[in-house]
mmCIF file as Biopython writes it, N, C-alpha, C and O atoms, coordinates in Angstrom:
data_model
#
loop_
_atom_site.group_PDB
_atom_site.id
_atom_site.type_symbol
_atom_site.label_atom_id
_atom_site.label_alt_id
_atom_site.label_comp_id
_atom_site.label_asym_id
_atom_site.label_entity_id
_atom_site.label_seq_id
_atom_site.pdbx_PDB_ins_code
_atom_site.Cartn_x
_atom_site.Cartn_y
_atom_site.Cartn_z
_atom_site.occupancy
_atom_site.B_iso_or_equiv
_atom_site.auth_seq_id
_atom_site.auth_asym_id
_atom_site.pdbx_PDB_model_num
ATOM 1   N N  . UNK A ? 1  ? 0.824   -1.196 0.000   1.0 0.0 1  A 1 
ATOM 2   C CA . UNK A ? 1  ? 0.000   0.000  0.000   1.0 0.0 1  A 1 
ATOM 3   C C  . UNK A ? 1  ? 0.869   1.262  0.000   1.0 0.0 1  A 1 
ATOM 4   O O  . UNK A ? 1  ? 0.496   2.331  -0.483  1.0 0.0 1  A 1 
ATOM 5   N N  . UNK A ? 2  ? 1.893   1.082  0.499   1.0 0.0 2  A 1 
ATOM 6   C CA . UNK A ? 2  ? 2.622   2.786  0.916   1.0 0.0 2  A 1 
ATOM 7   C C  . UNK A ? 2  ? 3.543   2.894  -0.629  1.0 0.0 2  A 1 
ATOM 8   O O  . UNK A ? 2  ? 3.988   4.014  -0.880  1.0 0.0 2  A 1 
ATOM 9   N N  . UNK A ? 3  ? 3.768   2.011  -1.427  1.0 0.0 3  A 1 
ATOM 10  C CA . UNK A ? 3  ? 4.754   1.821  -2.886  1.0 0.0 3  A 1 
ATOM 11  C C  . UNK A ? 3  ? 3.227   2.587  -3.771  1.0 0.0 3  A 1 
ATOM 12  O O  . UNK A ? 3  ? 3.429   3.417  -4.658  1.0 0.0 3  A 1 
ATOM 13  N N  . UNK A ? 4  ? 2.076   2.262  -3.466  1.0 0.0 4  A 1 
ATOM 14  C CA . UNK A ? 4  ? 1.211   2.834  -4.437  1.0 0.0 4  A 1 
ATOM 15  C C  . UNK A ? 4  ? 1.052   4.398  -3.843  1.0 0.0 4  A 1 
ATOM 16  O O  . UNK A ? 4  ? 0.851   5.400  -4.529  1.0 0.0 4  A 1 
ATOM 17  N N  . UNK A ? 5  ? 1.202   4.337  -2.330  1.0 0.0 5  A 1 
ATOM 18  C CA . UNK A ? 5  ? 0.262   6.158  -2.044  1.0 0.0 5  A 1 
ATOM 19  C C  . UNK A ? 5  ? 1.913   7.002  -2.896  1.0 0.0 5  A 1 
ATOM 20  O O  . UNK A ? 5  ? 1.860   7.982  -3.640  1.0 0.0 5  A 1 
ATOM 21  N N  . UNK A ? 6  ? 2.980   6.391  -2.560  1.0 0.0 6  A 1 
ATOM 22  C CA . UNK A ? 6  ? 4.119   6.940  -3.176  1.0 0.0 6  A 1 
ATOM 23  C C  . UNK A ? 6  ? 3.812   7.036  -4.903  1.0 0.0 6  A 1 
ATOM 24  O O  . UNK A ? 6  ? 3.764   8.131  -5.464  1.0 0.0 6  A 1 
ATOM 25  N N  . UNK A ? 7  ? 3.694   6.250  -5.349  1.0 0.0 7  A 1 
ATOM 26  C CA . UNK A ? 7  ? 3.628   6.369  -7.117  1.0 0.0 7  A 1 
ATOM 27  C C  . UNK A ? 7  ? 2.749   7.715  -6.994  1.0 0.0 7  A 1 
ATOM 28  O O  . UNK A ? 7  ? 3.070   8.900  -7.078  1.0 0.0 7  A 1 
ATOM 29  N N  . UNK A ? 8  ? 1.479   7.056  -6.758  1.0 0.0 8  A 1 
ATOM 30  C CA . UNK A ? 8  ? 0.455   8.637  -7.113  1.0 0.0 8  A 1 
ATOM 31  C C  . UNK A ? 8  ? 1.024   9.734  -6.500  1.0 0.0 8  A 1 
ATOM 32  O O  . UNK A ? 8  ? 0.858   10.719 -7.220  1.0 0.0 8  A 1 
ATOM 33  N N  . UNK A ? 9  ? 1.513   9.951  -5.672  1.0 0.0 9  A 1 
ATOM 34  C CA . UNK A ? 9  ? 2.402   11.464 -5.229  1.0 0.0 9  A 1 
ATOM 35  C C  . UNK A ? 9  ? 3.041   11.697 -6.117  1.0 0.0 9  A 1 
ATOM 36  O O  . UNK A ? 9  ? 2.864   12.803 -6.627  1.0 0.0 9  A 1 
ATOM 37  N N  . UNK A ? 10 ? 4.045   10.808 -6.703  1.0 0.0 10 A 1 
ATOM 38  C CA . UNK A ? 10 ? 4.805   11.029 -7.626  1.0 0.0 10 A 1 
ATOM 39  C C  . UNK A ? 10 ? 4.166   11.492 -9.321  1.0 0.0 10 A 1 
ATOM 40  O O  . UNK A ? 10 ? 4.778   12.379 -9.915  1.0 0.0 10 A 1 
ATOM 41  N N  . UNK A ? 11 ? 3.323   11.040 -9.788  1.0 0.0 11 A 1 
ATOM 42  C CA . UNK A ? 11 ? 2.711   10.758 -10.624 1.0 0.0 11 A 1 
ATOM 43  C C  . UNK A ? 11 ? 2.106   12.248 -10.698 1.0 0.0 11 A 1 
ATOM 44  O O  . UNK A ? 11 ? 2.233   12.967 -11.690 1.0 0.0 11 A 1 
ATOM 45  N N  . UNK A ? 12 ? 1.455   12.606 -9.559  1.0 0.0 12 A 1 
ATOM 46  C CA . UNK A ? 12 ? 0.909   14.123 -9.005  1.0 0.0 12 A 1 
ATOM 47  C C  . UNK A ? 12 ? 2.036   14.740 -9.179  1.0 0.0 12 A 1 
ATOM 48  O O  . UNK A ? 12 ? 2.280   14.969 -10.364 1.0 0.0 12 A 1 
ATOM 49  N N  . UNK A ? 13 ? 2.790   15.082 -8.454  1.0 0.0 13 A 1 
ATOM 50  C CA . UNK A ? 13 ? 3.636   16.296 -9.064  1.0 0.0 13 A 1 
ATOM 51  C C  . UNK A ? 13 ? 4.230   16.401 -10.183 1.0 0.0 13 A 1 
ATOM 52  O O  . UNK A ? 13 ? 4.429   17.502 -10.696 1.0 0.0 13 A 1 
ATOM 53  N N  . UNK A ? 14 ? 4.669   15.074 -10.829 1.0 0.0 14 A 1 
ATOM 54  C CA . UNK A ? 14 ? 5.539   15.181 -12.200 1.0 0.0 14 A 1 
ATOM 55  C C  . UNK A ? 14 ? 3.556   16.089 -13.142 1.0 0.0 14 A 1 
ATOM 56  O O  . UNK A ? 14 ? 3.854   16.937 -13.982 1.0 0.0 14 A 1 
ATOM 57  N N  . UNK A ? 15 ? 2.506   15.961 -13.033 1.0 0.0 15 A 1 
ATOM 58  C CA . UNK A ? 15 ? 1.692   16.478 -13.378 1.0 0.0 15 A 1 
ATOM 59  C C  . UNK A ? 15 ? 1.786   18.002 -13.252 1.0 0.0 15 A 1 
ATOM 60  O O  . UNK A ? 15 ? 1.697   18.832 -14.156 1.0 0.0 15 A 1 
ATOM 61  N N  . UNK A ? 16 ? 1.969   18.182 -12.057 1.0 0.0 16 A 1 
ATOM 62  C CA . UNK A ? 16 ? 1.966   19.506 -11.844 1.0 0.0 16 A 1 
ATOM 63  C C  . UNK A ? 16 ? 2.745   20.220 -12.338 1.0 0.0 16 A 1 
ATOM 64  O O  . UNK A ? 16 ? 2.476   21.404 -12.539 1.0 0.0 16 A 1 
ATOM 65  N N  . UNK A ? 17 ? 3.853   19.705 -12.642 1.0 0.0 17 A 1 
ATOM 66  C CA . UNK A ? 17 ? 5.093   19.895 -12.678 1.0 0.0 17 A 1 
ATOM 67  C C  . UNK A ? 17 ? 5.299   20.774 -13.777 1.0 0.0 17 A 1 
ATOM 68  O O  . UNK A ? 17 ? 5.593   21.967 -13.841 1.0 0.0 17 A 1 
ATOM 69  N N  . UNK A ? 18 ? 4.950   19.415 -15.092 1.0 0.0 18 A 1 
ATOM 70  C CA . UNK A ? 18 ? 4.602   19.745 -16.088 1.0 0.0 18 A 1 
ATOM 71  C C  . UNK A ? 18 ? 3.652   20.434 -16.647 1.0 0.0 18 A 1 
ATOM 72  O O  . UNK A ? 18 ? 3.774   20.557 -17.866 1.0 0.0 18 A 1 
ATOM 73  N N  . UNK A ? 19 ? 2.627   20.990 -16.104 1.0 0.0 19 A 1 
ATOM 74  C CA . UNK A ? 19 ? 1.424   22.147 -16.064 1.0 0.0 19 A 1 
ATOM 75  C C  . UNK A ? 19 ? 2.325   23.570 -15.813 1.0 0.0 19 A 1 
ATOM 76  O O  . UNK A ? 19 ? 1.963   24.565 -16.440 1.0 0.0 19 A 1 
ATOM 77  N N  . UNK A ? 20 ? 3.114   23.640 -15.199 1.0 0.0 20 A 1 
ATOM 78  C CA . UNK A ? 20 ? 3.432   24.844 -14.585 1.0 0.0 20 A 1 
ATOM 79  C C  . UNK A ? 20 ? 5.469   25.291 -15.214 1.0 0.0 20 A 1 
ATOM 80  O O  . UNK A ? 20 ? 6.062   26.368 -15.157 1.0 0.0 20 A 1 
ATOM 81  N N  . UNK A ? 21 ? 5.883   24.119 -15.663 1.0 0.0 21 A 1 
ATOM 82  C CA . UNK A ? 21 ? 7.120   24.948 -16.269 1.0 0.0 21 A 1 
ATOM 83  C C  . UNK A ? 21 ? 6.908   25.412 -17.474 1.0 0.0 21 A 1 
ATOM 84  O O  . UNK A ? 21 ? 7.771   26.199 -17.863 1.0 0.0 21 A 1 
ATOM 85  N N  . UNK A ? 22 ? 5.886   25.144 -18.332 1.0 0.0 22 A 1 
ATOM 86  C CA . UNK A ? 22 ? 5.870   25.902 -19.707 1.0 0.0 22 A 1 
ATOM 87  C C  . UNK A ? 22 ? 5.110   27.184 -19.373 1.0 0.0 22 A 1 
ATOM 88  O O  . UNK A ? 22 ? 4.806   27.992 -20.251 1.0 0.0 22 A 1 
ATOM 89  N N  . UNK A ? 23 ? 4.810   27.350 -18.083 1.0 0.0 23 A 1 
ATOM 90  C CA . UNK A ? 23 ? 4.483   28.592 -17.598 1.0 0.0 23 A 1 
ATOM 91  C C  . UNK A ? 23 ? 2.826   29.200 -18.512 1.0 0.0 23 A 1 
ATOM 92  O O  . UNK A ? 23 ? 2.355   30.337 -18.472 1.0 0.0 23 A 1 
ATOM 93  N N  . UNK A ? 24 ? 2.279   27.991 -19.250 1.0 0.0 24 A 1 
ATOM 94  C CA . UNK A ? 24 ? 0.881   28.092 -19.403 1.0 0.0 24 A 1 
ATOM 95  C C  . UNK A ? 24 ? -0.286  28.142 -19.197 1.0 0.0 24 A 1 
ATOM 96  O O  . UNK A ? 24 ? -1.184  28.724 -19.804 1.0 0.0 24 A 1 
ATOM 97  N N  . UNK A ? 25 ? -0.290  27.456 -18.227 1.0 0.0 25 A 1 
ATOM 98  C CA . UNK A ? 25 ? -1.303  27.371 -16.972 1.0 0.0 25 A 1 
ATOM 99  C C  . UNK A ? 25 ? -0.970  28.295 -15.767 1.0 0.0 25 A 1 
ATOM 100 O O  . UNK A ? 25 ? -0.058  28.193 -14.946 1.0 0.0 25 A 1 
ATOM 101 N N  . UNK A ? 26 ? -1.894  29.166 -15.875 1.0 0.0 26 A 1 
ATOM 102 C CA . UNK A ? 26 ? -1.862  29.663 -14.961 1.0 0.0 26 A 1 
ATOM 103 C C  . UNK A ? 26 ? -3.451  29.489 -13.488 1.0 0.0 26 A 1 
ATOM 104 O O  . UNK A ? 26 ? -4.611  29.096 -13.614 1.0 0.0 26 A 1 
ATOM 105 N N  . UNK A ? 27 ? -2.767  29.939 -12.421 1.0 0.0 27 A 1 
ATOM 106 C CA . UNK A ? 27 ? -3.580  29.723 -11.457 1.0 0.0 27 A 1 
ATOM 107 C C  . UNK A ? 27 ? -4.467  31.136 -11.294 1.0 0.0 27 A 1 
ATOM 108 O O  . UNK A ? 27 ? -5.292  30.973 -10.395 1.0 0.0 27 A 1 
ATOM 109 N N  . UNK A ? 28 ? -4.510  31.829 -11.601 1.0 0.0 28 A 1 
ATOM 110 C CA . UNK A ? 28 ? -4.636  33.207 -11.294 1.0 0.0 28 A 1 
ATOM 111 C C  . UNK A ? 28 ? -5.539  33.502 -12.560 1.0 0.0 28 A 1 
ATOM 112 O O  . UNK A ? 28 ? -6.559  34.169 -12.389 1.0 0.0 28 A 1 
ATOM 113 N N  . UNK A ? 29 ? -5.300  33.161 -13.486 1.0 0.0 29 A 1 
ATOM 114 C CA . UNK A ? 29 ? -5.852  33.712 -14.857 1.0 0.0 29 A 1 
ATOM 115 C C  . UNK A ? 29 ? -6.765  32.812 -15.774 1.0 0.0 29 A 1 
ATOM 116 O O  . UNK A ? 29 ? -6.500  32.178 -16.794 1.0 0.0 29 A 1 
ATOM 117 N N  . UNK A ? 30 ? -7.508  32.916 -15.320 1.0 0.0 30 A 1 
ATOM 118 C CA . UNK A ? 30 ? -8.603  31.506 -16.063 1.0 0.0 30 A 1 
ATOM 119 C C  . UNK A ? 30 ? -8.965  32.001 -17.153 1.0 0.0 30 A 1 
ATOM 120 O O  . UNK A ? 30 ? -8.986  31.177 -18.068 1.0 0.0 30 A 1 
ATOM 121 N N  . UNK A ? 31 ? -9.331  33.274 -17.484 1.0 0.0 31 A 1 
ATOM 122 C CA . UNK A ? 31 ? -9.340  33.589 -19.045 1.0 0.0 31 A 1 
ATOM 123 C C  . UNK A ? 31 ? -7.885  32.703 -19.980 1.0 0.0 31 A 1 
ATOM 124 O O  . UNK A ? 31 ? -7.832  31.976 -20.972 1.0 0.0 31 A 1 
ATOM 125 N N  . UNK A ? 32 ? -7.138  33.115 -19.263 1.0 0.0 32 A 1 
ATOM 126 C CA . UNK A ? 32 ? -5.960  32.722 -20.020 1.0 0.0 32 A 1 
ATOM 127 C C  . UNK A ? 32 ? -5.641  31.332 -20.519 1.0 0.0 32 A 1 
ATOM 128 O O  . UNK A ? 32 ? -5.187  30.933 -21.591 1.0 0.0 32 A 1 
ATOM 129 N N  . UNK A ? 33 ? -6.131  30.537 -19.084 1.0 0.0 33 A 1 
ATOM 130 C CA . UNK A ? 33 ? -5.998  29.562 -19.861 1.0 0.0 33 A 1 
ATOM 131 C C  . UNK A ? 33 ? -7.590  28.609 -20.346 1.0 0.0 33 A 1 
ATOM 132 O O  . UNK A ? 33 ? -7.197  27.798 -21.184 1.0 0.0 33 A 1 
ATOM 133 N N  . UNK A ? 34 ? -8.666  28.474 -20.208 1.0 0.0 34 A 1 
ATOM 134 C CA . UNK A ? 34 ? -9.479  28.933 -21.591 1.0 0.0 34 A 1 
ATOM 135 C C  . UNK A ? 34 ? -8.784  29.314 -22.504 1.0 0.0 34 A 1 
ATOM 136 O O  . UNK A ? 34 ? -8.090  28.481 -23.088 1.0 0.0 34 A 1 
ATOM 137 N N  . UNK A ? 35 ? -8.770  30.191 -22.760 1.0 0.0 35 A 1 
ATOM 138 C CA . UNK A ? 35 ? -7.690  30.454 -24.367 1.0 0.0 35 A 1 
ATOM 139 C C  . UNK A ? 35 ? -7.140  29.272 -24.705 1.0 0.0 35 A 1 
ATOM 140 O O  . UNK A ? 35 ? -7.544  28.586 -25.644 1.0 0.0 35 A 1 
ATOM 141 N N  . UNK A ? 36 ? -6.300  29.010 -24.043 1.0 0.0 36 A 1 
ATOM 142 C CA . UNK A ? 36 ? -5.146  27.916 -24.313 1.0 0.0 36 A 1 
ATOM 143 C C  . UNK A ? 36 ? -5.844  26.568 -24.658 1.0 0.0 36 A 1 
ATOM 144 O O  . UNK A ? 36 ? -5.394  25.926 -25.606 1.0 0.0 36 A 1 
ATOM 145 N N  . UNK A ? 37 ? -6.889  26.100 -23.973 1.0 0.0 37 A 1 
ATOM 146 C CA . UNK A ? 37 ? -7.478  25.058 -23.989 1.0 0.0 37 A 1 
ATOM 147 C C  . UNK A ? 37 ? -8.326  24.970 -25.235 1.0 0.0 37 A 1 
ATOM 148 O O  . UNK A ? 37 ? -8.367  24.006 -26.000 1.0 0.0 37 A 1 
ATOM 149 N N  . UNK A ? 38 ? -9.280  26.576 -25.386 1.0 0.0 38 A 1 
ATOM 150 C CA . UNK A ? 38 ? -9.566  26.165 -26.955 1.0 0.0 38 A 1 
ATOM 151 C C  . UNK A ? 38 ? -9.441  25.686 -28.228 1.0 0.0 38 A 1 
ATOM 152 O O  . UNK A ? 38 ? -10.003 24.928 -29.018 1.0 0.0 38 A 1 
ATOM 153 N N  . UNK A ? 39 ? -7.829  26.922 -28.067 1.0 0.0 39 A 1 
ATOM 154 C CA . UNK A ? 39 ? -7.194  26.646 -29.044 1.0 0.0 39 A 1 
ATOM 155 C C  . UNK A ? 39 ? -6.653  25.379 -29.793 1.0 0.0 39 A 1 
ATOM 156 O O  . UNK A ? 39 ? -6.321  25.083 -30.940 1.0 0.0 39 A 1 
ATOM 157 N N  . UNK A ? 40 ? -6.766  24.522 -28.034 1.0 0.0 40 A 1 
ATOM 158 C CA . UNK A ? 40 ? -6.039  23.227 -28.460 1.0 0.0 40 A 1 
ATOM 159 C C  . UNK A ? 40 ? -7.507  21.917 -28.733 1.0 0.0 40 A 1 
ATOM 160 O O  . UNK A ? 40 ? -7.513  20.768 -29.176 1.0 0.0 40 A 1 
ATOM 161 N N  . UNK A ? 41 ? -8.659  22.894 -28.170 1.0 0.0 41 A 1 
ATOM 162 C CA . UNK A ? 41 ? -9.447  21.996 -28.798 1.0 0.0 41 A 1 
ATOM 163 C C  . UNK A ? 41 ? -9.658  22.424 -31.161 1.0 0.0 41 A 1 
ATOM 164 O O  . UNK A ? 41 ? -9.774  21.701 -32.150 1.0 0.0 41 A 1 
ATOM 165 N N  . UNK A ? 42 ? -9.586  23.995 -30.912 1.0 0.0 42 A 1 
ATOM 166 C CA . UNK A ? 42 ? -9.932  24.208 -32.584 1.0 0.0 42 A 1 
ATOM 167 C C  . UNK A ? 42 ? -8.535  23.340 -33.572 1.0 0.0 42 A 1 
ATOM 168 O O  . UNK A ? 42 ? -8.730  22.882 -34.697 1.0 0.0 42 A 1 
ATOM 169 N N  . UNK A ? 43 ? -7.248  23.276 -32.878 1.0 0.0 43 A 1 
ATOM 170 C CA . UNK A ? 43 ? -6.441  22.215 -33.374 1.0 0.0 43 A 1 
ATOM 171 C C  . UNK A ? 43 ? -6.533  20.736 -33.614 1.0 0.0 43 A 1 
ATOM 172 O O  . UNK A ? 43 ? -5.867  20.157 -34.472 1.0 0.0 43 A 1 
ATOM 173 N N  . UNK A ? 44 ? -7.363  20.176 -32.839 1.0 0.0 44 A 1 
ATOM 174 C CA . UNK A ? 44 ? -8.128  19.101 -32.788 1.0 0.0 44 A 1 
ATOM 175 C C  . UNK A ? 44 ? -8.774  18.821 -33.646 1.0 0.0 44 A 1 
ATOM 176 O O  . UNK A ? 44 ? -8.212  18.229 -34.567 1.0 0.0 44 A 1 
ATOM 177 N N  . UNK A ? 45 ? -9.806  19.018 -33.729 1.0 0.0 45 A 1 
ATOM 178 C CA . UNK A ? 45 ? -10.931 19.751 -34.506 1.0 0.0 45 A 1 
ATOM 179 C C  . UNK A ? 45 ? -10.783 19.786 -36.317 1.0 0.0 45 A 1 
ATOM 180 O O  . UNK A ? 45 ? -11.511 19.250 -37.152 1.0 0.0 45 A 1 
ATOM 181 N N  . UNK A ? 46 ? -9.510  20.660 -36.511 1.0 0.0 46 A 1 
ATOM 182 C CA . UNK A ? 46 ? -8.909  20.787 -37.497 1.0 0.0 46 A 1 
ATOM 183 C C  . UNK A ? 46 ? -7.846  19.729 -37.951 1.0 0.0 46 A 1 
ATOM 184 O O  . UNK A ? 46 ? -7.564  19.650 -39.147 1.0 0.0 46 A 1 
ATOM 185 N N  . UNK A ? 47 ? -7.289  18.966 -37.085 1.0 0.0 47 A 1 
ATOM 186 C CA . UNK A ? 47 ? -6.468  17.857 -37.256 1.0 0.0 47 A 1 
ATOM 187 C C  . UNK A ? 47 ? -7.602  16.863 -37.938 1.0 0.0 47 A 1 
ATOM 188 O O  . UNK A ? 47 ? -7.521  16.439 -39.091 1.0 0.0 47 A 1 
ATOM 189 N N  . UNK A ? 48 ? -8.990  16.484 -36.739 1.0 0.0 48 A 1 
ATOM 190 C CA . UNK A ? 48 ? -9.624  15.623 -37.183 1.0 0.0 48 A 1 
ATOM 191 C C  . UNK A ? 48 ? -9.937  16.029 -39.052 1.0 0.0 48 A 1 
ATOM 192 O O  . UNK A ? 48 ? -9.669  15.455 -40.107 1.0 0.0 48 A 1 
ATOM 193 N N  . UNK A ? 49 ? -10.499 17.069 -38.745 1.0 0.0 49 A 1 
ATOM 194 C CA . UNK A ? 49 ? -11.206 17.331 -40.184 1.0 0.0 49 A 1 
ATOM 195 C C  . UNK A ? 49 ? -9.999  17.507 -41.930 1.0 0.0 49 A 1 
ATOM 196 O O  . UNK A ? 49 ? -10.401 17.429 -43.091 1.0 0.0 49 A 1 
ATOM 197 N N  . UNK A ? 50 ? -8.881  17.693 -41.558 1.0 0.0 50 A 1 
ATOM 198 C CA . UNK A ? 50 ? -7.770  17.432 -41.871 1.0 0.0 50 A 1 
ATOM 199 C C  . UNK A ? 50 ? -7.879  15.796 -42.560 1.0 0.0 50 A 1 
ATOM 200 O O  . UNK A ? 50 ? -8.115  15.539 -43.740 1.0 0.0 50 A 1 
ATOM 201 N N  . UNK A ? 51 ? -7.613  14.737 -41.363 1.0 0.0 51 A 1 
ATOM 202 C CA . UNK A ? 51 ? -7.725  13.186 -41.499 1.0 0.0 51 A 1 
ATOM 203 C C  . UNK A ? 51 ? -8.843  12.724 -42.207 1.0 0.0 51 A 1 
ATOM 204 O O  . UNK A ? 51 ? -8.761  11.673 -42.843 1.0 0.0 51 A 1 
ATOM 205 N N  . UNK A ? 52 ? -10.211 13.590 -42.164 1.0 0.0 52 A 1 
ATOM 206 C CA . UNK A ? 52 ? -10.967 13.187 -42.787 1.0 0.0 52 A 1 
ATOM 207 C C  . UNK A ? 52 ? -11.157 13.173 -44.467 1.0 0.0 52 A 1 
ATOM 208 O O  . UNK A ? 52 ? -11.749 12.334 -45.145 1.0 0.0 52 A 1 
ATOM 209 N N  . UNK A ? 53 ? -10.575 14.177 -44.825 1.0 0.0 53 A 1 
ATOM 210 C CA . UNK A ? 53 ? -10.562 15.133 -46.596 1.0 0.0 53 A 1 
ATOM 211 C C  . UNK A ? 53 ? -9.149  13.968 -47.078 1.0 0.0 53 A 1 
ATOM 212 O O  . UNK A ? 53 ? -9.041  13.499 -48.210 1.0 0.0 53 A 1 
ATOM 213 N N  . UNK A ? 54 ? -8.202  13.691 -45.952 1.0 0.0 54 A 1 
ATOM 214 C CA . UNK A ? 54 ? -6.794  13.182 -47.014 1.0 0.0 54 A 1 
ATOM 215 C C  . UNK A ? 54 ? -7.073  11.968 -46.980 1.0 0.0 54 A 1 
ATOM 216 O O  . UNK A ? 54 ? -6.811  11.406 -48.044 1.0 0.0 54 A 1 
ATOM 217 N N  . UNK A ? 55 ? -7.563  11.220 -46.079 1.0 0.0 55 A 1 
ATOM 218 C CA . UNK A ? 55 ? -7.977  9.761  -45.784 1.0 0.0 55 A 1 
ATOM 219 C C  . UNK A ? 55 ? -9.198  9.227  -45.938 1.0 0.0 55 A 1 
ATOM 220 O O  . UNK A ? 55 ? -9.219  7.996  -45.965 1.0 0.0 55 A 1 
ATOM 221 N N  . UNK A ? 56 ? -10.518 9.954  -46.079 1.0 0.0 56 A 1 
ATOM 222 C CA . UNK A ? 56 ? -11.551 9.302  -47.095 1.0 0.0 56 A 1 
ATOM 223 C C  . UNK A ? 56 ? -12.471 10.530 -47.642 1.0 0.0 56 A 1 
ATOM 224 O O  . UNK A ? 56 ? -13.539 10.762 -47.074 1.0 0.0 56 A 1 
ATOM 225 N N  . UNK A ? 57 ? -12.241 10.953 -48.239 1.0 0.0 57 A 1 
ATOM 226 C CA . UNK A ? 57 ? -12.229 12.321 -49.452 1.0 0.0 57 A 1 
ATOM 227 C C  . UNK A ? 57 ? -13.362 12.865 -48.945 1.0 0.0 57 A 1 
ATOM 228 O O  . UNK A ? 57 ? -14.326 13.019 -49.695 1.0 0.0 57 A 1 
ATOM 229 N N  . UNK A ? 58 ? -13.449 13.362 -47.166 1.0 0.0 58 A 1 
ATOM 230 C CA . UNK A ? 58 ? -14.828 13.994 -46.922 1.0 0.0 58 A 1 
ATOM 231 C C  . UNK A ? 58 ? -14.499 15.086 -46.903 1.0 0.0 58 A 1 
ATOM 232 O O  . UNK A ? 58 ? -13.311 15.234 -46.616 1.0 0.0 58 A 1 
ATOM 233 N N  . UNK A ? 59 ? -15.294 16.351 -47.172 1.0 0.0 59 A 1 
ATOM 234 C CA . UNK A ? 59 ? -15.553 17.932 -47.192 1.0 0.0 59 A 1 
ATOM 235 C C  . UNK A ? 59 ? -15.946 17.844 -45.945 1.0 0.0 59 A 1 
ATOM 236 O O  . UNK A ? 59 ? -16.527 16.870 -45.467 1.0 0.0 59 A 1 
ATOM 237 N N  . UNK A ? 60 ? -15.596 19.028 -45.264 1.0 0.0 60 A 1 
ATOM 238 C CA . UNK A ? 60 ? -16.198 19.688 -44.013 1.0 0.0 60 A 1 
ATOM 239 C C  . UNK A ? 60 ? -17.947 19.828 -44.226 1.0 0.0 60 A 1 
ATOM 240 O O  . UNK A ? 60 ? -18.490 20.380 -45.184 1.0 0.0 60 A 1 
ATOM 241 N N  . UNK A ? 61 ? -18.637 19.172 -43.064 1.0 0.0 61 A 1 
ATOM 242 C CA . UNK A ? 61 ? -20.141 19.099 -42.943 1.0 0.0 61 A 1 
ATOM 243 C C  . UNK A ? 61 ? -20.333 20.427 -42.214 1.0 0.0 61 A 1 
ATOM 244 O O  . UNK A ? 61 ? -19.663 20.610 -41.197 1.0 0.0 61 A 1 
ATOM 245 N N  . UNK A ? 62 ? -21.035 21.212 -42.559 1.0 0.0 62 A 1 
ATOM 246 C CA . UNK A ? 62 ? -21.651 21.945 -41.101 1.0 0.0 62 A 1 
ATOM 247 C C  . UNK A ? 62 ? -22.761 21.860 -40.222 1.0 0.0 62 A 1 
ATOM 248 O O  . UNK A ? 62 ? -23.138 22.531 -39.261 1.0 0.0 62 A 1 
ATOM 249 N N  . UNK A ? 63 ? -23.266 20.659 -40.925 1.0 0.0 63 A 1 
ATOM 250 C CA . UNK A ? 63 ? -24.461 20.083 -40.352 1.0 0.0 63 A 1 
ATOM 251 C C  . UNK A ? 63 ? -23.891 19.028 -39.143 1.0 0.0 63 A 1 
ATOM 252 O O  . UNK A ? 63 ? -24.499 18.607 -38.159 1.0 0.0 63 A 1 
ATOM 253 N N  . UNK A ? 64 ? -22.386 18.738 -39.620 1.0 0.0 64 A 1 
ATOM 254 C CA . UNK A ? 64 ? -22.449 17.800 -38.097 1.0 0.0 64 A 1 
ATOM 255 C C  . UNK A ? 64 ? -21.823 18.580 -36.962 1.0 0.0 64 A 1 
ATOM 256 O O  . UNK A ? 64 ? -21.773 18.095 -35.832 1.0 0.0 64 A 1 
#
């Protein structure tokens, strides 16, 4: 039991860790990061719809 409460501590900060040295996330600024999160959903989004046109010849729907 105490090798697992250790992993997840560990597991937790290397999280945090990594949230907070690219200095993107911020705690203070929730507009800000919104922003950030959109963006990385409209990249998504655009990746998918991307995969869709080169890999089975669909056009963007706006119905879906």
């Amino acid at each position: 039991m105490r090798r697992k409460t250790r992993k997840s501590w560990m597991l937790l900060a290397l999280l945090g860790l990594s949230m907070t040295l690219p200095g993107c996330i911020s705690f203070t600024s929730w507009a800000h990061n919104k922003r950030h999160l959109k963006q990385f959903y409209n990249q998504l989004q655009g990746m998918h719809e991307d995969f869709d046109r080169m890999i089975f010849g669909l056009d963007r729907n706006p119905a879906e």
